[in-house]
Wavefront OBJ file of the C-alpha trace (Angstrom):
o trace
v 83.475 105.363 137.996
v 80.284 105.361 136.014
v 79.582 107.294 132.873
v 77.675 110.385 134.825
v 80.972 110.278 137.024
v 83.022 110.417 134.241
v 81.361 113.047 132.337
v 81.453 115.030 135.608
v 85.002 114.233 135.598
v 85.549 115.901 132.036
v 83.823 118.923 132.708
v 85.836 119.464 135.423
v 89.097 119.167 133.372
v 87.345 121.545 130.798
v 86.801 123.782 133.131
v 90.325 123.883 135.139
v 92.042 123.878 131.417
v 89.769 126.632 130.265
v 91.477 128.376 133.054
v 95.154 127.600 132.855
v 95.005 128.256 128.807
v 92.089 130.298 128.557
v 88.962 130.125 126.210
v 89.317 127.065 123.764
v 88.220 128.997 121.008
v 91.460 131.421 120.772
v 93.705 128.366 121.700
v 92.573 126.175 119.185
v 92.769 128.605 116.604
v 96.463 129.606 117.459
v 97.527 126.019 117.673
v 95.341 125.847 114.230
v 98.334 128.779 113.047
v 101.299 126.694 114.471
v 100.180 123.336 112.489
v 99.292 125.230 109.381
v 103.007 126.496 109.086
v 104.515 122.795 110.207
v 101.494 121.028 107.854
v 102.232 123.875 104.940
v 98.239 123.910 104.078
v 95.713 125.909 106.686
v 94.455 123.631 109.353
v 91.323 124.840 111.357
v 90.869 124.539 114.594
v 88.345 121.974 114.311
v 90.618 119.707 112.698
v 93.047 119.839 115.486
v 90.570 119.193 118.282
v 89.223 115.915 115.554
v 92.933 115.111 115.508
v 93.427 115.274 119.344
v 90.335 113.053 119.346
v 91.648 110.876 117.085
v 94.930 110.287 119.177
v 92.974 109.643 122.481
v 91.523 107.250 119.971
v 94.270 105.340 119.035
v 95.534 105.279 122.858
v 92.588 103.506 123.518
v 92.618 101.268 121.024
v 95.843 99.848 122.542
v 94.197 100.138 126.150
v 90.304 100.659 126.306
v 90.409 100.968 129.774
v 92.395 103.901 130.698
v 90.544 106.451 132.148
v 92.796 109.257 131.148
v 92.199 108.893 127.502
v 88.511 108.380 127.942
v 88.301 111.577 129.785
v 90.427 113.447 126.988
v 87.984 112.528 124.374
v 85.150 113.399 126.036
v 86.639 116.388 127.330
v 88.061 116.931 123.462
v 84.544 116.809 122.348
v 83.366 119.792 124.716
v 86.031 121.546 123.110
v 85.030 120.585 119.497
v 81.577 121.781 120.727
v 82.955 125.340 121.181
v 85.377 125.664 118.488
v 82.368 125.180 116.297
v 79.873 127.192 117.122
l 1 2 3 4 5 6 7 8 9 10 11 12 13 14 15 16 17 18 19 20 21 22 23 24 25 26 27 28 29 30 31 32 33 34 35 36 37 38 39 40 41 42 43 44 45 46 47 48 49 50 51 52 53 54 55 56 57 58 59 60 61 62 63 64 65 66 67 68 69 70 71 72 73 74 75 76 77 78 79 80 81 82 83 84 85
């Protein structure tokens, strides 16, 4: 798979997790609520979509070849991309 192919890939995961969970906006922002109260300081979404990135992250840095985690952080940074705007 090249890089267009992957990307292509992503957005396709976006888009069929944008419908099983909805709009990442709302999502993020509730999971934001869940870690606040486990965290006991307020999290923002944001920060939970950087920390999902930053897991995908560490993944790879154990395996820089699997595809799955690639995909997530691309994916992660669509989502990153809405939950900021």
């Amino acid at each position: 798979m090249n890089g267009e192919m992957m990307l292509r890939h992503a957005a396709a995961v976006f888009a069929a997790r944008s419908g099983q969970y909805g709009e990442p906006l709302p999502f993020f922002e509730a999971l934001a609520k869940r870690w606040s109260l486990t965290l006991g300081r307020t999290v923002s979404a944001a920060e939970v979509v950087r920390c999902l990135i930053d897991l995908k992250l560490e993944r790879l840095a154990h395996d820089t070849k699997h595809q799955d985690s690639i995909v997530d952080v691309a994916g992660y940074a669509a989502v990153l991309h809405e939950v900021v705007q």
